[in-house]
C-alpha positions, -999 to 999 in steps of 0.1 A, spaced: 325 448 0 286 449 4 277 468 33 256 443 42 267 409 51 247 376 50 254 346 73 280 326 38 298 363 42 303 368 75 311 324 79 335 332 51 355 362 68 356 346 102 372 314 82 395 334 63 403 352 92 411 320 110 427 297 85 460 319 78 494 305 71 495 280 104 473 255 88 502 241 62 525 239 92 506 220 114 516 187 105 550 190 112 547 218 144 522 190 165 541 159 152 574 172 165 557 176 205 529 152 206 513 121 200 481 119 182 465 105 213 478 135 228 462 159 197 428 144 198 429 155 233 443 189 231 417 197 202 388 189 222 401 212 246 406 238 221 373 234 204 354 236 243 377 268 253 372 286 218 334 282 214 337 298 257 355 325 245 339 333 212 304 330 234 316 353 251 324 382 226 290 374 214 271 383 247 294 414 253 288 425 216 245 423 226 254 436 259 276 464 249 265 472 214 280 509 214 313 499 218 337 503 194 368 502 202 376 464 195 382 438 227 406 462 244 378 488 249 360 460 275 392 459 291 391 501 295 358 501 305 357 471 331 391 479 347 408 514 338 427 529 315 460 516 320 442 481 316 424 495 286 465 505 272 481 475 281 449 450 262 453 474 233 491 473 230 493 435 237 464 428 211 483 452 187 518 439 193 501 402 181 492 413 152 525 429 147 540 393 154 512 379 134 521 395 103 561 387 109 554 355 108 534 356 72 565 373 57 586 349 73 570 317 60 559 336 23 597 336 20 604 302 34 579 289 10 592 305 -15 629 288 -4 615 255 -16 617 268 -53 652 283 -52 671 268 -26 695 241 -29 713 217 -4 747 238 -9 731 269 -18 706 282 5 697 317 1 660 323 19 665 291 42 637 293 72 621 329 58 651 342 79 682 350 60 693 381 51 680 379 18 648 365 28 645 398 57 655 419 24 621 405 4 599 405 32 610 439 35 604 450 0 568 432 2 559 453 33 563 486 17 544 471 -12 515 467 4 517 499 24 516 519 -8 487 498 -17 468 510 16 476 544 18 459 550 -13 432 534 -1 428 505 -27 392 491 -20 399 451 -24 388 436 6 358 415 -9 381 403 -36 409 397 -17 387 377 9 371 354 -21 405 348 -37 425 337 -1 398 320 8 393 296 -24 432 292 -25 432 282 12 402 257 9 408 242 -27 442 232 -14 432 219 24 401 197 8 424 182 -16 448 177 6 424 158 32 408 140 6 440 122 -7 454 116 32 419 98 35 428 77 3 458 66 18 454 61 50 468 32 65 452 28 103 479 5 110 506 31 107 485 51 127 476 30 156 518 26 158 519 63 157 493 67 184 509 43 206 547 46 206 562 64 228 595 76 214 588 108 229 598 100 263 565 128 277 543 126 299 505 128 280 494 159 303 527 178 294 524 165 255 489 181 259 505 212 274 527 217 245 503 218 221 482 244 234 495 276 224 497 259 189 461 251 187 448 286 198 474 305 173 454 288 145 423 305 160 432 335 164 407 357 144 376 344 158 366 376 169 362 386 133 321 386 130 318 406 160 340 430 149 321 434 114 286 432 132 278 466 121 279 452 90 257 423 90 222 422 73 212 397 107 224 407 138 214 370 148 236 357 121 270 372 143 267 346 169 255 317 144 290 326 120 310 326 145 299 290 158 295 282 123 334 290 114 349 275 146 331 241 140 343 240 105 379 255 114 385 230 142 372 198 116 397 210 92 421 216 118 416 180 134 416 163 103 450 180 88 464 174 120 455 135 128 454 122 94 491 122 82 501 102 113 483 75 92 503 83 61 540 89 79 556 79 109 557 106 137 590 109 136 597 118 99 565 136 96 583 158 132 614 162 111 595 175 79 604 218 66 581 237 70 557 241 52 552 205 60 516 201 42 540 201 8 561 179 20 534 152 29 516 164 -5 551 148 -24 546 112 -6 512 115 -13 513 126 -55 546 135 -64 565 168 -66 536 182 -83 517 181 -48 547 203 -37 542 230 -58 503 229 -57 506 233 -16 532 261 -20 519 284 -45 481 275 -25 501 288 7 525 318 -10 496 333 -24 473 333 6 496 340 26 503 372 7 466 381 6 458 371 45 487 396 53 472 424 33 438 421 58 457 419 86 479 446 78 447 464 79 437 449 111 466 458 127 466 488 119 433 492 132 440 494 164 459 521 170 436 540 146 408 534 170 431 531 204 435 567 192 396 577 190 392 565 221 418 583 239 442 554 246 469 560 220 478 597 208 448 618 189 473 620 158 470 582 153 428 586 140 439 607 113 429 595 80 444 607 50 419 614 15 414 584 5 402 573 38 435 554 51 446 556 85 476 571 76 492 577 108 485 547 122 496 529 90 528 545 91 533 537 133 526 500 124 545 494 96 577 508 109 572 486 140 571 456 114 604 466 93 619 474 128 608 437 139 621 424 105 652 435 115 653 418 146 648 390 133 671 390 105 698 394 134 684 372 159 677 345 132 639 329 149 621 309 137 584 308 127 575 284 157 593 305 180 574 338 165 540 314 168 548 309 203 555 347 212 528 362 193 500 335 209 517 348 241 507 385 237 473 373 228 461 357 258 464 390 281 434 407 261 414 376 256 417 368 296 407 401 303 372 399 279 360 368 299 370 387 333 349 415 322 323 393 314 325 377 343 322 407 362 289 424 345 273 391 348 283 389 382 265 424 391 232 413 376 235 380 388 230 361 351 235 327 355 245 317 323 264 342 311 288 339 346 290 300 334 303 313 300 325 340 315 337 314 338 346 288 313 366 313 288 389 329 319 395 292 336 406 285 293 429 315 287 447 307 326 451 273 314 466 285 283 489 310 306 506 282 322 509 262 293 526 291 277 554 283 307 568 307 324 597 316 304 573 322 274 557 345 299 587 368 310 589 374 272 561 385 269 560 411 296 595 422 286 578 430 250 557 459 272 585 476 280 580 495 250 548 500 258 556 514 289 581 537 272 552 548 247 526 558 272 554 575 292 562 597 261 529 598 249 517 615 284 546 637 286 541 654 252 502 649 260 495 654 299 456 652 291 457 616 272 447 587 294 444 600 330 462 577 355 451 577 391 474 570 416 467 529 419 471 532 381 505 552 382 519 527 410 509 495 389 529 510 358 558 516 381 558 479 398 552 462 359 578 481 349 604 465 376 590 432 368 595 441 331 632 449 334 637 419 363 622 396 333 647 408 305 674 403 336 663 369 343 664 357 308 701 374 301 714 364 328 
């Protein structure tokens, strides 16, 4: 990769970033809660709350240009070091989730080749067999970063081409076939028995999973030729992202009726791709998503192991964890993340989700450390009295609160059970390291009383 960007490279990672393996599901996931009415509504939404939020990283990354510890170290710095922990452990655990769910839908892909209606041996990306490849794939691509392979650029050119080629076709046929009488049924039946403010509800976590990412430009803005061109990539991305998104979304209700398309496997894009040109449309979608997939996992492998790399330079997660090996890995932290994955894996294997429910989980996680960058935001701006930038600061917390209660609050007791383990890590982490991330007494209380509600959430949902 150059070590300078331009404003088509830094667009380009930002896209890539954002346009994972969610795209060919869409279809199906937003058929099987909403109406299109509904969609059109929940997108605008979107597309207001995400240009608020990635405005905001925007003005933090001018305001705060020496910090470099990704968004959790604005969380540190505005509100403590236990804040600073739990922003860096949520926004880690997501991308722990994130990458479960590209093994999980590589292998359900790759189900749609070998599977039979009385033989199914990867089913959902789930099976046992399925857990066993995803497995095998992980450690893969660990020995690939360990020795510190140099493909990014590559890698970024090749996903991003196999992700596009496919979506443009794909959106180019729909429009060819497009009935608007289909779709005008679609948009006004109302087999779904929901009100349109809860249908619009539903969809919400679904539309900001497929934007998670858009604080890539800001994180690479030490690389870019143009500091200018941060702000103008990120726009750039999220208008094209949410077009695509929109159009992928709306357009098969036009092609299918909503209640086939709901019922549709997943990946559904390959199913729509077969009405639309035959079982050959089936195969282009699937090997466009399996490979990808495959190469969006590799960066955010990288990314997610990130984290705890730099977590650990800034004396949130233990020193050990910013060790680099020779060839420049963060070996440690490589190691830390990838066992959390297998272990994960595992859990799944037994529990048997699925890649909605893993969507809905990891989207979860996410909102903590975005709420918390508008709230710091909000309160730098609110010190020096900067009009504007309280309006954006404003505009992205009121967006992430929305997206808290649309979560529900079932959704959200998971959630804070999944920092139990965290709790657990900073507990051992201090005891073998009395000096790493000094707790004051406010601090030490509010880990004891998250705790409680921690274990009273994991009680709640047993019970």
């Amino acid at each position: 990769m150059n070590k300078k960007l331009n404003l088509i490279s830094l667009t380009s990672l930002v896209l890539s970033s954002m346009l994972g393996a969610g795209v060919f599901s869409l279809p199906q996931n937003i058929a099987m809660i909403a109406s299109p009415f509904a969609l059109i509504i929940g997108w605008s939404i979107t597309g207001i709350g995400i240009i608020f939020l990635a405005t905001t990283l925007l003005l933090l990354n001018q305001l705060k240009p020496n910090f470099k510890g990704g968004i959790f170290s604005y969380a540190k710095d505005g509100f403590g070091n236990l804040i600073g922990f739990y922003s860096a452990w949520g926004y880690w655990l997501c991308a722990i989730i994130a990458n479960i769910t590209y093994l999980v839908i590589v292998f359900s892909a790759i189900s749609f080749f070998i599977d039979t209606p009385n033989n199914i041996i990867l089913g959902n990306g789930n099976t046992w067999q399925a857990i066993l490849g995803a497995s095998i794939l992980l450690w893969l691509i660990h020995i690939l970063l360990i020795n510190g392979t140099q493909t990014a650029s590559i890698i970024n050119i090749i996903t991003t081409l196999c992700k596009l080629i496919p979506l443009i076709i794909f959106i180019f046929l729909s429009f060819v076939a497009f009935n608007f009488k289909k779709f005008n049924i679609n948009l006004t039946e109302s087999y779904l028995n929901i009100p349109i403010w809860k249908q619009i509800k539903n969809i919400m976590l679904i539309t900001l999973w497929v934007f998670i990412g858009v604080e890539g430009a800001v994180i690479l803005s030490s690389k870019a030729k143009n500091k200018n061109d941060v702000g103008k990539a990120t726009l750039l991305a999220v208008i094209i992202a949410l077009f695509i998104y929109l159009l992928v979304t709306l357009l098969p209700f036009g092609i299918i009726s909503r209640i086939d398309l709901a019922s549709m496997k997943n990946p559904s894009m390959a199913g729509i791709m077969t009405v639309l040109i035959g079982k050959w449309g089936n195969i282009f979608i699937l090997l466009g998503l399996i490979i990808s997939v495959c190469g969006s996992y590799l960066s955010w492998t990288i990314m997610a192991a990130e984290v705890p790399w730099i977590a650990a330079k800034n004396n949130i997660f233990p020193k050990i964890l910013s060790r680099q090996n020779n060839n420049q890995a963060p070996i440690y932290a490589l190691w830390f993340t990838n066992i959390s994955m297998q272990i994960c894996l595992i859990l799944i294997g037994i529990t048997k989700l699925d890649y909605n429910k893993l969507l809905t989980i990891a989207s979860e996680m996410i909102l903590i450390p975005y709420f918390l960058i508008g709230a710091y935001l909000f309160k730098i701006s609110f010190k020096k009295k900067n009009k504007f930038n309280l309006f954006i600061s404003l505009g992205s917390c009121i967006y992430t609160i929305w997206l808290l209660y649309a979560a529900g609050f079932l959704n959200l007791l998971l959630s804070l059970i999944l920092y139990i383990p965290g709790l657990i890590f900073l507990l051992i982490t201090k005891i073998i390291n009395p000096n790493i991330l000094f707790l004051n007494k406010i601090e030490k209380f509010f880990c004891f009383i998250l705790l409680i509600i921690s274990f009273y959430s994991f009680y709640f949902l047993i019970k």
